[in-house]
Backbone as a chain_set.jsonl record, in Angstrom:
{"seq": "XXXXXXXXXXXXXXXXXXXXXXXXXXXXXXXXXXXXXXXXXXXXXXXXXXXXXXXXXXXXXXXXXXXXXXXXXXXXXXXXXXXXXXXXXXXXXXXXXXXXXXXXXXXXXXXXXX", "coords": {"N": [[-14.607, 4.385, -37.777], [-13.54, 1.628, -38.56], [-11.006, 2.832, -39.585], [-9.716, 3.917, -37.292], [-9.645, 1.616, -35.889], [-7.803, 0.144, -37.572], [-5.529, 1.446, -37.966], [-4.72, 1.463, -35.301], [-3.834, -1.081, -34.675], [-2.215, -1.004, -36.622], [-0.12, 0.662, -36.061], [0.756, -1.047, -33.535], [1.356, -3.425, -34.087], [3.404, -2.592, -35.68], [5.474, -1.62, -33.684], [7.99, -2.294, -31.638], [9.229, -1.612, -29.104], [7.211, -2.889, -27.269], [7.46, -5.999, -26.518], [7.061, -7.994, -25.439], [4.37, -8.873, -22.876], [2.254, -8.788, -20.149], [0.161, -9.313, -17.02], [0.953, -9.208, -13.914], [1.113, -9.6, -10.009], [2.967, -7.384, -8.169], [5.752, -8.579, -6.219], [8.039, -8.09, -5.026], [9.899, -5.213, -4.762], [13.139, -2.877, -5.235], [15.575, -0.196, -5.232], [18.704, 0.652, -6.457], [21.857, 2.078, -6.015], [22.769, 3.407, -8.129], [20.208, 4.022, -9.091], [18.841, 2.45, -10.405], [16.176, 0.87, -10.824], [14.747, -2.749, -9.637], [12.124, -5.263, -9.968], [10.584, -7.737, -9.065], [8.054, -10.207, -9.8], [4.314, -11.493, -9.104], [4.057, -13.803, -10.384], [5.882, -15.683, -13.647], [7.006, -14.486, -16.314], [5.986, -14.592, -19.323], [9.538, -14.529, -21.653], [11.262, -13.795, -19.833], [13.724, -13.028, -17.596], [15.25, -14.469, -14.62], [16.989, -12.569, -12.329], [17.714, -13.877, -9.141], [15.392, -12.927, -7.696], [14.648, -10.86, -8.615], [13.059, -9.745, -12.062], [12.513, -7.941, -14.016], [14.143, -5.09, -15.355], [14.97, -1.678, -14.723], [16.083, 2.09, -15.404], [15.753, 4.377, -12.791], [16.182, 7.174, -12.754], [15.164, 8.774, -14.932], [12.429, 11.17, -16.268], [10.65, 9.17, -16.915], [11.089, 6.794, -16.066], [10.88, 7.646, -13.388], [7.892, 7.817, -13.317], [7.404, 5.26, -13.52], [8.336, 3.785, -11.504], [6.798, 4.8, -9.796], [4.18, 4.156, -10.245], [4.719, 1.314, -9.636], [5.135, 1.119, -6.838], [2.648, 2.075, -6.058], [1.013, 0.101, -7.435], [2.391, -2.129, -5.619], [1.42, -1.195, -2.69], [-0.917, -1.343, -2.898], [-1.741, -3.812, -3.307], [-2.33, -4.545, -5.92], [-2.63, -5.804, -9.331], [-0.41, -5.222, -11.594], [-0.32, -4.593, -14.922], [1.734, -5.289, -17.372], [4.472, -3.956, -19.894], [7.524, -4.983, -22.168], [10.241, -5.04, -22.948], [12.049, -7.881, -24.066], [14.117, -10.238, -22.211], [17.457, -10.581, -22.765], [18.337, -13.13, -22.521], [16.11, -15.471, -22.295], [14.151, -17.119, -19.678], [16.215, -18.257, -17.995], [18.308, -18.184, -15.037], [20.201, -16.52, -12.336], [22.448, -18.421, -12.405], [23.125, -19.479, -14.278], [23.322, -17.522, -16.534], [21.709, -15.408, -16.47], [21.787, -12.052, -15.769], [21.624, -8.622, -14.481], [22.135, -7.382, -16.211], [20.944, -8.478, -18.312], [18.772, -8.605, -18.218], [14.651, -8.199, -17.833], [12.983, -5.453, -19.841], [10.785, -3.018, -18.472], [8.523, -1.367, -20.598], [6.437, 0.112, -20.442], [3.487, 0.548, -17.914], [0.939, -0.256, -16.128], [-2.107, 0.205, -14.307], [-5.07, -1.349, -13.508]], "CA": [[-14.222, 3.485, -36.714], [-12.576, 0.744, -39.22], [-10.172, 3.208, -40.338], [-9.171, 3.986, -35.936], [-8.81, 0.228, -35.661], [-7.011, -0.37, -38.433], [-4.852, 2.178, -37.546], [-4.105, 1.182, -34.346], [-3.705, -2.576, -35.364], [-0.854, -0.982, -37.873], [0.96, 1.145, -34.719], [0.25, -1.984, -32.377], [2.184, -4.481, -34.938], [5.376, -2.241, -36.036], [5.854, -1.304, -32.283], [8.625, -3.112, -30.787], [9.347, -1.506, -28.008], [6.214, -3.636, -26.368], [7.089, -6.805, -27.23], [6.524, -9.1, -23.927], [3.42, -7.752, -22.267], [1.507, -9.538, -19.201], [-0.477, -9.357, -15.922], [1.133, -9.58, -12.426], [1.577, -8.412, -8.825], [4.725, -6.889, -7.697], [6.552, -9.274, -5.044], [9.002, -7.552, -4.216], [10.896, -3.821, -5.719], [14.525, -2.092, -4.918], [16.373, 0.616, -6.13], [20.099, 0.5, -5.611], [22.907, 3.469, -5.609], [22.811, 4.497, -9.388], [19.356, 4.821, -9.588], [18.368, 1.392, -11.27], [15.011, -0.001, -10.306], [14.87, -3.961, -10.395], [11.764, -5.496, -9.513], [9.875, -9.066, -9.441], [6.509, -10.227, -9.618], [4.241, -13.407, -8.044], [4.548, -14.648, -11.359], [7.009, -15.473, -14.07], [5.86, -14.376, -17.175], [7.283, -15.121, -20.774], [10.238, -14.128, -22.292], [11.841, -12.702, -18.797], [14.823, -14.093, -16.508], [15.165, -14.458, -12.905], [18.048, -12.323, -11.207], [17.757, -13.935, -7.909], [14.187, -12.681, -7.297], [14.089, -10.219, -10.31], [12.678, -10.352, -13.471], [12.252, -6.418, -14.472], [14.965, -3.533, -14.278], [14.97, 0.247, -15.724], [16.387, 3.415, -15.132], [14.518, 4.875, -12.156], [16.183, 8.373, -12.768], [14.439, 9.971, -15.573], [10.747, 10.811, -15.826], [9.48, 8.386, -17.376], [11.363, 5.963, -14.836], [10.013, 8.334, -12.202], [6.392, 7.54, -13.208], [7.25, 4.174, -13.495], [8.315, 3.616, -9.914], [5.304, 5.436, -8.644], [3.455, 3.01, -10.496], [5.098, -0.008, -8.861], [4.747, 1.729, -5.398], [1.48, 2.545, -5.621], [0.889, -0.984, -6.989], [2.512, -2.873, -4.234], [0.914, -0.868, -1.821], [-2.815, -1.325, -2.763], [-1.629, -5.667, -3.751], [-3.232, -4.931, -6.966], [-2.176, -6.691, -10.286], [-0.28, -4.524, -12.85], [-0.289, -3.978, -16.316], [3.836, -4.562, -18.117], [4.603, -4.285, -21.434], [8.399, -4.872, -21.652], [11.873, -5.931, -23.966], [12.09, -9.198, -23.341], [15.114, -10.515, -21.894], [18.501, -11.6, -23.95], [18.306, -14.609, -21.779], [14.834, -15.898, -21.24], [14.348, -18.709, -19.305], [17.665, -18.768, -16.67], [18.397, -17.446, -13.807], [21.864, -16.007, -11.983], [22.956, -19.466, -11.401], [22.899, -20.001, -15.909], [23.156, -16.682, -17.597], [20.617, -14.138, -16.531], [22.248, -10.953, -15.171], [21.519, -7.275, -14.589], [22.458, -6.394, -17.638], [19.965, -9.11, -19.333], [16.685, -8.628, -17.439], [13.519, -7.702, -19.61], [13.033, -3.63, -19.617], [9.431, -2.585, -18.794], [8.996, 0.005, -21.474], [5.286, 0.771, -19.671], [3.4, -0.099, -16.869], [-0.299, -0.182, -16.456], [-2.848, -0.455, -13.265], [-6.547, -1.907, -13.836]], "C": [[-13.284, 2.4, -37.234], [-11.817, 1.516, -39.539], [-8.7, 3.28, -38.54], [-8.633, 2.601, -35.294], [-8.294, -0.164, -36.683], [-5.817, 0.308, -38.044], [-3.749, 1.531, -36.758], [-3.418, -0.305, -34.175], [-1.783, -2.19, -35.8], [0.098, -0.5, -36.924], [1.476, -0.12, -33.796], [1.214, -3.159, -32.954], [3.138, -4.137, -35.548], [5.854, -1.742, -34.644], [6.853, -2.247, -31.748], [9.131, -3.011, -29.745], [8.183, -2.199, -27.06], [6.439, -5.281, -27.358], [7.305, -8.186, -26.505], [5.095, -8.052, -23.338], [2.702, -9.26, -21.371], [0.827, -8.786, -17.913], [-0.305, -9.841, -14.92], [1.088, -9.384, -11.753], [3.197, -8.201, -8.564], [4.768, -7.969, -6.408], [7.197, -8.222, -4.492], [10.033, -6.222, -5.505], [11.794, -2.988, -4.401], [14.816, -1.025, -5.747], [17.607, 0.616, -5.963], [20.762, 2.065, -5.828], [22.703, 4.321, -6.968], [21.589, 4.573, -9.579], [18.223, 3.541, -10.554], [17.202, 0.951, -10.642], [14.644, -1.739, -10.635], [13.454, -4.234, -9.171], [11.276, -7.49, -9.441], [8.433, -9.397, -9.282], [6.041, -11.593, -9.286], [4.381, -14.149, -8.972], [5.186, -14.707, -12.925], [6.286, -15.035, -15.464], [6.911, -14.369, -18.277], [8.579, -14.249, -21.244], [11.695, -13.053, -21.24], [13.129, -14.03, -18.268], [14.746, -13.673, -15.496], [16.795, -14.103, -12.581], [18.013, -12.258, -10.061], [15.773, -13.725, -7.839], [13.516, -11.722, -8.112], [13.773, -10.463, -11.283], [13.053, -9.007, -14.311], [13.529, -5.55, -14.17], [15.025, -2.511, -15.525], [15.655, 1.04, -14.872], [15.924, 4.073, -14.655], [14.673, 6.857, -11.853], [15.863, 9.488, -13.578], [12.962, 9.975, -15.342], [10.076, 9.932, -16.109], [10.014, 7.211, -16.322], [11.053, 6.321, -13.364], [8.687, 7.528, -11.63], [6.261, 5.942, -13.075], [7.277, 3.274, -11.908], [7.521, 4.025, -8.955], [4.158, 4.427, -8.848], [3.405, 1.813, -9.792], [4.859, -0.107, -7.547], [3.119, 1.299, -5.469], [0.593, 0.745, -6.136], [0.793, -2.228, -5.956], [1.444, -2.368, -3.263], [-0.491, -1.451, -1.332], [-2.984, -3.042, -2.957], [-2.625, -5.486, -5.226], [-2.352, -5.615, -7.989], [-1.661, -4.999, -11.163], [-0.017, -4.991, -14.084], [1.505, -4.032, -17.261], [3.899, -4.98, -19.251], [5.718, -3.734, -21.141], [9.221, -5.305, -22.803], [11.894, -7.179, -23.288], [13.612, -9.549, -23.378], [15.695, -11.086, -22.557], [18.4, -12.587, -23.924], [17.529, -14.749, -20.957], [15.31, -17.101, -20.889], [15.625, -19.244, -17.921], [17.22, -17.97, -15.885], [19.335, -17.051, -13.277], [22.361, -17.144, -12.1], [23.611, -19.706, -13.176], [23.077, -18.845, -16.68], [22.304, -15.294, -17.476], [21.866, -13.226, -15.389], [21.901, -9.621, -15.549], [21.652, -6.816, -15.697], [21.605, -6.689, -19.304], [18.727, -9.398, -18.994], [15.641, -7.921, -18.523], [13.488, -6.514, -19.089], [11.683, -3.908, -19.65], [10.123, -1.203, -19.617], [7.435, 0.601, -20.932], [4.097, -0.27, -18.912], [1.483, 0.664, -16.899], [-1.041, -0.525, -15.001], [-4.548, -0.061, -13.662], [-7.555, -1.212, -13.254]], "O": [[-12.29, 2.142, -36.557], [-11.332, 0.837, -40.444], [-7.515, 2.948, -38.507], [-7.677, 2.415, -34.542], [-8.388, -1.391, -36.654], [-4.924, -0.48, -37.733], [-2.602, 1.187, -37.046], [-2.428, -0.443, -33.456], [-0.711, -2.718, -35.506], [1.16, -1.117, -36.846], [2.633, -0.09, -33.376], [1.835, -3.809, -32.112], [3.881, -4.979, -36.053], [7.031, -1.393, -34.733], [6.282, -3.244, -31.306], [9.57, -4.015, -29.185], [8.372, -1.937, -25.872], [5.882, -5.629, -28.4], [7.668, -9.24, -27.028], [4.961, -6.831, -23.418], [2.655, -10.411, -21.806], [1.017, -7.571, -17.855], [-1.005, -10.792, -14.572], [0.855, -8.189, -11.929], [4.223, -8.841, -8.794], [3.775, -8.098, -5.692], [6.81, -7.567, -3.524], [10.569, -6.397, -6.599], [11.463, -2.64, -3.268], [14.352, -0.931, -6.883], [17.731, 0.545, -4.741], [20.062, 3.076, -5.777], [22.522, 5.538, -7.005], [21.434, 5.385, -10.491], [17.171, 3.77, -11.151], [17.506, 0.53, -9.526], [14.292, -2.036, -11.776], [13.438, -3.787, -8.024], [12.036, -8.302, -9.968], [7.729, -8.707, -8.545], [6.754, -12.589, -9.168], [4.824, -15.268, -8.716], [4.981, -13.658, -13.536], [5.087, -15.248, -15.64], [8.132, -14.22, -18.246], [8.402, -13.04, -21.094], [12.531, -12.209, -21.563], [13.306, -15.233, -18.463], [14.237, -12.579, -15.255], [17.684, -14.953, -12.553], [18.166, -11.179, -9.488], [15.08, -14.73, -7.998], [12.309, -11.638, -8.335], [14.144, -11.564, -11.69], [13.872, -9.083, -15.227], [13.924, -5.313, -13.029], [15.096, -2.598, -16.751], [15.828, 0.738, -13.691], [15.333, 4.866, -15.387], [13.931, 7.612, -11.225], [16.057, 10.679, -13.332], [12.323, 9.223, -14.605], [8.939, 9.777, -15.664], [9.086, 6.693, -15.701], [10.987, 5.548, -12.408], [8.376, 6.986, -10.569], [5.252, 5.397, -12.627], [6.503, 2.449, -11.423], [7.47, 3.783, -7.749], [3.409, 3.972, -7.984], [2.37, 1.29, -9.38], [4.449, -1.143, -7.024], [2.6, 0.309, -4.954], [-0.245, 0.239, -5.39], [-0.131, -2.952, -5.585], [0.534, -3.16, -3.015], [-0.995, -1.808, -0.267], [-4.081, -3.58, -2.809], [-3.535, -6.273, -5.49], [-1.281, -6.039, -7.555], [-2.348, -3.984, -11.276], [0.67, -6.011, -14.132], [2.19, -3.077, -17.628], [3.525, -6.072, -19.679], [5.831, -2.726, -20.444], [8.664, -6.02, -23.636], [11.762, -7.373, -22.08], [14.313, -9.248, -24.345], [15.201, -12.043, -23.154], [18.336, -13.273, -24.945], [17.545, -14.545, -19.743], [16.203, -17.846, -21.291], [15.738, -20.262, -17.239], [16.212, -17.263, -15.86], [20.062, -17.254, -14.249], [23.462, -16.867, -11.625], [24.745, -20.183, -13.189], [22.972, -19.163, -17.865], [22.302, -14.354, -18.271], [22.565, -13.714, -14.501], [21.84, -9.328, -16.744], [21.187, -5.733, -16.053], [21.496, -6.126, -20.394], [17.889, -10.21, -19.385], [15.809, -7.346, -19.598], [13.905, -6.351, -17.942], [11.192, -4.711, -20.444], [11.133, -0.501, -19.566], [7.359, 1.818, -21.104], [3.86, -1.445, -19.193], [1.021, 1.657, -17.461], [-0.613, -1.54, -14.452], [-5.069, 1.011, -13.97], [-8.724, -1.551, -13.437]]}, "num_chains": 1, "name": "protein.A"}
């Protein structure tokens, strides 16, 4: 058992693709023409920026951006809280008005419901 948490400890701490992670509800989620999914949540959570009402955006046309948008759905739907572990944004802290844009929103890299 110390060898499974040590382990996972050692995966869990060279991992950087998770390296914002929190607990919110979805506000409000879009998809636009190419396929991009941008969403926002009721609250702001570290290391993210605000585009307008976004915080979150990915690539909602492969599978794993598939599953991710089913996630968010099926989130909203039920008002539960999800689960995001994410890249944290180039430019935390602004918003469109200062620096944050589409192109510097935090990436969920996976998405989680309780």
């Amino acid at each position: 058992m110390k060898k499974l948490i040590a382990f996972a400890a050692a995966v869990l701490t060279s991992n950087s693709a998770f390296a914002g992670y929190g607990i919110a509800t979805v506000d409000e989620l879009h998809v636009d023409a190419e396929g991009y999914v941008e969403f926002g949540t009721t609250v702001t959570l570290p290391g993210t920026c605000n585009w307008f009402i976004d915080t979150f955006r990915f690539n909602g046309t492969s599978a794993a951006g598939k599953n991710m948008l089913a996630m968010l759905m099926t989130a909203k739907v039920a008002g539960i809280p999800l689960t995001i572990w994410y890249n944290d944004s180039t430019t935390p802290g602004t918003n469109q008005g200062n620096g944050c844009t589409q192109a510097t929103m935090a990436v969920p890299t996976a998405l989680g419901i309780r």
